[in-house]
C-alpha positions as CSV (number, residue, x, y, z in Angstrom):
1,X,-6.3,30.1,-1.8
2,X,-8.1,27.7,0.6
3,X,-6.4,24.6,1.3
4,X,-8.0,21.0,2.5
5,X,-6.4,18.3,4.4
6,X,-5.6,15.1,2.9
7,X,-4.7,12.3,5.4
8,X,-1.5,10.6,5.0
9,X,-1.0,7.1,6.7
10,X,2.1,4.5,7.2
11,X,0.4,1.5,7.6
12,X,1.5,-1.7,8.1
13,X,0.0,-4.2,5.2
14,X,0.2,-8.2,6.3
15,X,-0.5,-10.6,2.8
16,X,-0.8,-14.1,3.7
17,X,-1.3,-17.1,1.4
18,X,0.6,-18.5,-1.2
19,X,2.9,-15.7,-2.0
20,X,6.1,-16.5,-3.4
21,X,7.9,-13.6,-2.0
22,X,10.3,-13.6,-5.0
23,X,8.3,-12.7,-7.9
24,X,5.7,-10.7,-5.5
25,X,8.0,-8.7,-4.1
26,X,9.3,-6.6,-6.9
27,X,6.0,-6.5,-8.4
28,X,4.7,-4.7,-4.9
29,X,7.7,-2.1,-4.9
30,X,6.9,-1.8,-9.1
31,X,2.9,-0.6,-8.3
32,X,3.8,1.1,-4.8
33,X,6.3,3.4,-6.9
34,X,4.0,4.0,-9.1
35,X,1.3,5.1,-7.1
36,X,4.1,6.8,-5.3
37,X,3.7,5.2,-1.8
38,X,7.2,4.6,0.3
39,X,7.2,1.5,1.7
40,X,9.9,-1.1,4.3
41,X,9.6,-4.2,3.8
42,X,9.4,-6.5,7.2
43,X,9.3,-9.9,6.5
44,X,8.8,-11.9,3.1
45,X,8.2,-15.5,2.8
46,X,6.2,-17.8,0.7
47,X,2.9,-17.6,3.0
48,X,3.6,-14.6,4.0
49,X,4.7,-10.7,2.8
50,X,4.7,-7.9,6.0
51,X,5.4,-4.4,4.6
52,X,5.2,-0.5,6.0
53,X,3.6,1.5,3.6
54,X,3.4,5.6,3.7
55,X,1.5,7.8,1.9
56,X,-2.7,8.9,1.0
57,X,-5.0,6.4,2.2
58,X,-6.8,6.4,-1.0
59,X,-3.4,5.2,-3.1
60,X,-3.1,2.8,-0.2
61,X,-6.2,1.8,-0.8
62,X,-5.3,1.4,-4.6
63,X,-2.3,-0.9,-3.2
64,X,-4.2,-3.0,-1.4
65,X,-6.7,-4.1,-4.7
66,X,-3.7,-4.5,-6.5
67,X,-2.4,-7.1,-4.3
68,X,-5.2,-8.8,-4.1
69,X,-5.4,-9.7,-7.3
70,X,-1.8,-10.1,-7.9
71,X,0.3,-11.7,-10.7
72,X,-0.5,-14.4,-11.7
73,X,1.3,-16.9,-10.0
74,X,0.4,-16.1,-6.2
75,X,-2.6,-16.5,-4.5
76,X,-4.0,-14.1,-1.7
77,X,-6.1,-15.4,1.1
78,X,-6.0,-12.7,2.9
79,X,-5.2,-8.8,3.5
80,X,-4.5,-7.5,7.2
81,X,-3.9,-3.6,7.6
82,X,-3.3,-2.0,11.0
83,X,-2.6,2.3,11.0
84,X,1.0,3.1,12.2
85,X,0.6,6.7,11.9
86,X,-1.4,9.1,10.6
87,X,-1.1,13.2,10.0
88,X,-3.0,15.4,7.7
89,X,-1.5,17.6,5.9
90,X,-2.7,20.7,3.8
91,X,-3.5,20.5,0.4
92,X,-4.8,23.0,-2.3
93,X,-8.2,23.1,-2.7
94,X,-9.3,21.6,-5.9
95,X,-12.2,24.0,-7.7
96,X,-14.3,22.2,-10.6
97,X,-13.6,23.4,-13.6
């Protein structure tokens, strides 16, 4: 079987604006588990939420939509995302079916 890379990234994710850290918070770890990304978080205050995320870039990706839209009582101004590390690492090759 031929196998493909698939980039994994920990990534460092900066959300500023009106945040309220304590209802945003658990709502981040809720849809990062889900997508199954690990993640640290750095700092969390109510302009501002600085987290370590790890995993594909795509679910990353997924994370970062998510929080920009939010619940419904925070407000996001702005997303800032800086690569901490990356590796590749092998992965099945998918055929179509």
């Amino acid at each position: 079987m031929r196998q493909s890379r698939r980039s994994e990234l920990r990534e460092r994710i900066t959300i500023i604006g009106d945040v309220k850290s304590a209802s945003f918070v658990p709502w981040i770890r809720c849809h990062a588990d889900k997508l199954g990304l690990s993640q640290d978080f750095l700092h969390a205050g109510a302009d501002r939420i600085e987290l370590e995320v790890a995993g594909p870039v795509e679910l990353i990706d997924m994370l970062e939509v998510g929080c920009s839209l939010g619940p419904i009582d925070v407000w996001v101004d702005a997303i800032q995302r800086r690569i901490v590390y990356a590796t590749d690492t092998p992965q099945p090759e998918q055929h179509p079916s």
